[in-house]
C-alpha positions in Angstrom: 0.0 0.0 0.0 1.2 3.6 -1.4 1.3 6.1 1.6 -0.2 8.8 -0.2 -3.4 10.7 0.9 -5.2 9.2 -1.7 -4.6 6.1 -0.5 -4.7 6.5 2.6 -8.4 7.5 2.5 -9.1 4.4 0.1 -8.0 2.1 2.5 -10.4 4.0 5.3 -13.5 3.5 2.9 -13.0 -0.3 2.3 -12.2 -0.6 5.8 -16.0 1.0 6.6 -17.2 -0.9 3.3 -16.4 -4.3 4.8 -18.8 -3.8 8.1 -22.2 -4.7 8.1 -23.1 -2.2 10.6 -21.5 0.1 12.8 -21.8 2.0 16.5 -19.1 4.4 16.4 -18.0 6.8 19.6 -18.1 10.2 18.8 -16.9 13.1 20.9 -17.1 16.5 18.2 -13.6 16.1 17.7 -12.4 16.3 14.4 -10.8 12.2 14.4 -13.9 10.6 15.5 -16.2 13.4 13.6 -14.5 12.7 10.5 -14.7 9.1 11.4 -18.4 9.0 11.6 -19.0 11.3 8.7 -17.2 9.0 6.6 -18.6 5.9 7.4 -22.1 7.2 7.1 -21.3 8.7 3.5 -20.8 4.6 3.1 -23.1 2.8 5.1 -25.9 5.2 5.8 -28.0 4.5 8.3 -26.0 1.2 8.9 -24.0 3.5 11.4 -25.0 5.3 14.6 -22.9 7.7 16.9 -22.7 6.8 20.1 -21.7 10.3 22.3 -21.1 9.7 25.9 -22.1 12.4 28.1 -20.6 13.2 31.3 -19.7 16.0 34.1 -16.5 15.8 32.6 -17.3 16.6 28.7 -17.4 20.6 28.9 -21.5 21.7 27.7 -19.8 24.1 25.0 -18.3 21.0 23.4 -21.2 18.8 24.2 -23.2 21.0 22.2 -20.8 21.9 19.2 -21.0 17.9 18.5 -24.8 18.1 18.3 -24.8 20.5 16.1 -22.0 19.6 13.7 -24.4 15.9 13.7 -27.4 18.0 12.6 -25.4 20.1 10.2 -24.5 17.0 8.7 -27.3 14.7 9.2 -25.6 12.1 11.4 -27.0 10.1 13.5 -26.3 10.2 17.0 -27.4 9.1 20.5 -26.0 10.3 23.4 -25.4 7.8 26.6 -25.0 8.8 29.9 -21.7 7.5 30.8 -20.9 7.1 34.9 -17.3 6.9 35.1 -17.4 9.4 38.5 -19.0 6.3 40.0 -16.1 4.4 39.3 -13.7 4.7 42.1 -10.6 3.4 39.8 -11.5 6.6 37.9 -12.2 9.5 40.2 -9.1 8.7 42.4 -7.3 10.1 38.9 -4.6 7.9 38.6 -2.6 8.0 35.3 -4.4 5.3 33.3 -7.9 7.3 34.4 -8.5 7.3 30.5 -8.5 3.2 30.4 -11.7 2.9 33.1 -13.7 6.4 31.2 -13.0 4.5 27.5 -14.0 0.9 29.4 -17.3 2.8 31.0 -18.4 4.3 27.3 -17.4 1.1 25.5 -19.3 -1.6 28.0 -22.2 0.7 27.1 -21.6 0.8 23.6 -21.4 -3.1 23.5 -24.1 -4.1 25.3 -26.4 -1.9 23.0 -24.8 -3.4 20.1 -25.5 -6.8 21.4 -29.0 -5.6 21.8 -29.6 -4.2 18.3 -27.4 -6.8 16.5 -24.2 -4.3 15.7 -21.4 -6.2 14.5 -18.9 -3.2 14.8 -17.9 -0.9 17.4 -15.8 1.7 16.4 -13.7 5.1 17.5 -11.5 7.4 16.3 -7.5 7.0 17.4 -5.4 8.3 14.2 -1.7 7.3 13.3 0.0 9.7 15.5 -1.6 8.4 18.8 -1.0 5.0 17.9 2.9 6.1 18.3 2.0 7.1 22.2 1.1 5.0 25.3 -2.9 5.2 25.7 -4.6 4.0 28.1 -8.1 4.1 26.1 -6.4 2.1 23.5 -6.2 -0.7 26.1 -9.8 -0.7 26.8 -10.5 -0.4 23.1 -8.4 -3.4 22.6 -10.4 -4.9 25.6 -13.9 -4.3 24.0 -12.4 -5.6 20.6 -13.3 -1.5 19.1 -11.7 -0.8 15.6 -9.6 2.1 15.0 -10.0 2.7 11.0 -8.1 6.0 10.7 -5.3 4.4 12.7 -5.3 1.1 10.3 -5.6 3.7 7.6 -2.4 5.1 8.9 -4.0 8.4 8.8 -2.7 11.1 10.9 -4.3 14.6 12.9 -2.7 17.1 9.9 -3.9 14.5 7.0 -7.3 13.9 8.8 -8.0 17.9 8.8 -6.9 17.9 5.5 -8.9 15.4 4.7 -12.2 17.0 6.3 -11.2 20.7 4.6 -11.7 18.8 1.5 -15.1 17.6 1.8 -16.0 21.4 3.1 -16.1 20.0 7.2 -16.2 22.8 9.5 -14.6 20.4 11.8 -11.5 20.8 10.0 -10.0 23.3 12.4 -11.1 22.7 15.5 -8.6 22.6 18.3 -8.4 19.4 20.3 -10.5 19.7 23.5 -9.6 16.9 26.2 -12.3 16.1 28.8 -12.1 18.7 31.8 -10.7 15.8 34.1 -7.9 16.1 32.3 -7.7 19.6 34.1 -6.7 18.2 37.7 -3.3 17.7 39.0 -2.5 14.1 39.3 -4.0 12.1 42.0 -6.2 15.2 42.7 -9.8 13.6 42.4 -12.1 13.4 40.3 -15.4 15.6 41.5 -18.1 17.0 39.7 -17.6 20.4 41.8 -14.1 20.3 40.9 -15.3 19.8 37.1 -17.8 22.6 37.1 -14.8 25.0 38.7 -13.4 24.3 35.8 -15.7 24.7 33.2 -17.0 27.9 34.6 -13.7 29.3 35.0 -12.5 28.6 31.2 -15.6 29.9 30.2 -15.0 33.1 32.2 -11.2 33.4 29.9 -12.6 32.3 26.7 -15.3 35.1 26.7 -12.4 37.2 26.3 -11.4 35.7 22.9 -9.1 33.3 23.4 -9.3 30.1 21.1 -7.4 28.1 23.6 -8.1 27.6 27.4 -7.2 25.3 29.7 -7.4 26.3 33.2 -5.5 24.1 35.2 -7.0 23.0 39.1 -4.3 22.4 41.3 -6.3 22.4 44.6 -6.9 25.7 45.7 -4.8 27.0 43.0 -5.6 27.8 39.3 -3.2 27.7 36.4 -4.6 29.8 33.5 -3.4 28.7 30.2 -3.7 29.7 26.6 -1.7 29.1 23.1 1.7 30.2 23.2 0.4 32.8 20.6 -1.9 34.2 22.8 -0.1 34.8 25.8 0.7 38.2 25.1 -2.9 39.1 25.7 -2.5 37.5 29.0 0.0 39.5 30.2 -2.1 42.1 30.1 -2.8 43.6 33.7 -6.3 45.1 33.0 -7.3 41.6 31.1 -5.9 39.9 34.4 -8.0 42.3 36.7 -11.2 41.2 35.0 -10.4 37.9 34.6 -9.2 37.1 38.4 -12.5 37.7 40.1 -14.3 35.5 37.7 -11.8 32.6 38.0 -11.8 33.2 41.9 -15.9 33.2 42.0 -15.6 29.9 40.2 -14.1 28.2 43.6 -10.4 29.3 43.2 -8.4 31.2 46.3 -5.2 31.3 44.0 -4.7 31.7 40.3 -1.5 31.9 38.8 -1.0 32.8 35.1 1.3 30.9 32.7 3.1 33.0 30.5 5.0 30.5 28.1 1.5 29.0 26.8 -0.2 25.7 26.8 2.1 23.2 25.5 -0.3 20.5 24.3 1.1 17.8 27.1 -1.1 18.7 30.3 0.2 19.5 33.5 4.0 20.8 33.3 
């Protein structure tokens, strides 16, 4: 097989030609929107998105998948996943992603069992197949295919990819669940969550495309894109943004001036 773009995307679509049917988990992201917008273009309504909803999936991006499924006329049901139950999961140890992945894929299986879905599906790409993921031990667990990833298709050629067929998915910046917001081994809480949320949503309403605000306890770490930080240096911007941050639940917040670096907690 050629590694050109081409195909790469030719080995996706016999990949999806050769299911009978398909549940595939979809988040909004671009992998697994791409993903699901793909193999409905081939199997219609063969394939269903499954979207796990949780305290930790932010309502901003909870929303943006619905509405990127109507734009497109996917279909998708949501599941109400319960990984906070799971005490493996909220004591947030570092394989946390292997027992929220195991949570949403049990769920998916056992309605694929009941509807007679041969496939479960989800969207890891080439380049995370070069890391250490937990979730791909839970996929591997629950037998879930990763088509982009046998496709050897990465992030870059999977935006490419969906700016071709006119996505406007294409340019969206990754968004990790807000869990992955906590220091290590601090636990998992739905207060702790919705600090969180309401505290990024408190920095984003100033314009900035990337937020992550980091909960260290009492303390928050405000982050944005190395390009932004300039704006954040800003004193006034600070003065306005503290008290918001600090309403959300914070006694400390601490600014980081070199930028969010794409690799969580530093």
């Amino acid at each position: 097989m050629t590694n050109t773009l081409p195909s790469k995307q030719y080995r996706l679509e016999n990949l999806i030609r050769a299911w009978p049917n398909a549940l595939v988990a979809y988040s909004g992201g671009v992998d697994s929107a791409f993903l699901l917008w793909s193999a409905h273009r081939i199997l219609g309504s063969k394939v269903t998105g499954i979207l796990g909803d949780s305290p930790s999936l932010p309502r901003s991006e909870h929303q943006a998948a619905i509405a990127f499924a109507r734009r497109h006329h996917l279909p998708v049901e949501i599941l109400s996943t319960q990984e906070l139950a799971d005490p493996s999961y909220a004591s947030n140890p570092s394989n946390r992603c292997f027992f929220c992945r195991s949570e949403l894929f049990q769920q998916m299986e056992r309605l694929a069992q009941t509807r007679g879905v041969a496939v479960l599906a989800y969207g890891e790409n080439a380049d995370d197949a070069k890391e250490i993921r937990a979730g791909r031990a839970a996929a591997g667990q629950f037998k879930v295919a990763a088509p982009l990833r046998e496709a050897h298709l990465t992030k870059a050629e999977i935006r490419s990819l969906a700016r071709e067929a006119g996505l406007d998915i294409a340019e969206k910046p990754a968004s990790p669940c807000l869990s992955s917001r906590l220091a290590p081994g601090l636990p998992v809480t739905v207060e702790r969550l919705a600090a969180i949320e309401k505290a990024e949503i408190a920095v984003r309403q100033y314009g900035f495309r990337i937020v992550r605000v980091r909960h260290l306890g009492d303390k928050a770490l405000v982050q944005v894109s190395p390009e932004e930080t300039a704006r954040l240096k800003d004193s006034e911007l600070q003065s306005k943004i503290t008290p918001a941050i600090k309403a959300a639940g914070f006694a400390q917040i601490e600014y980081d001036l070199i930028g969010y670096q794409g690799s969580g907690l530093r």
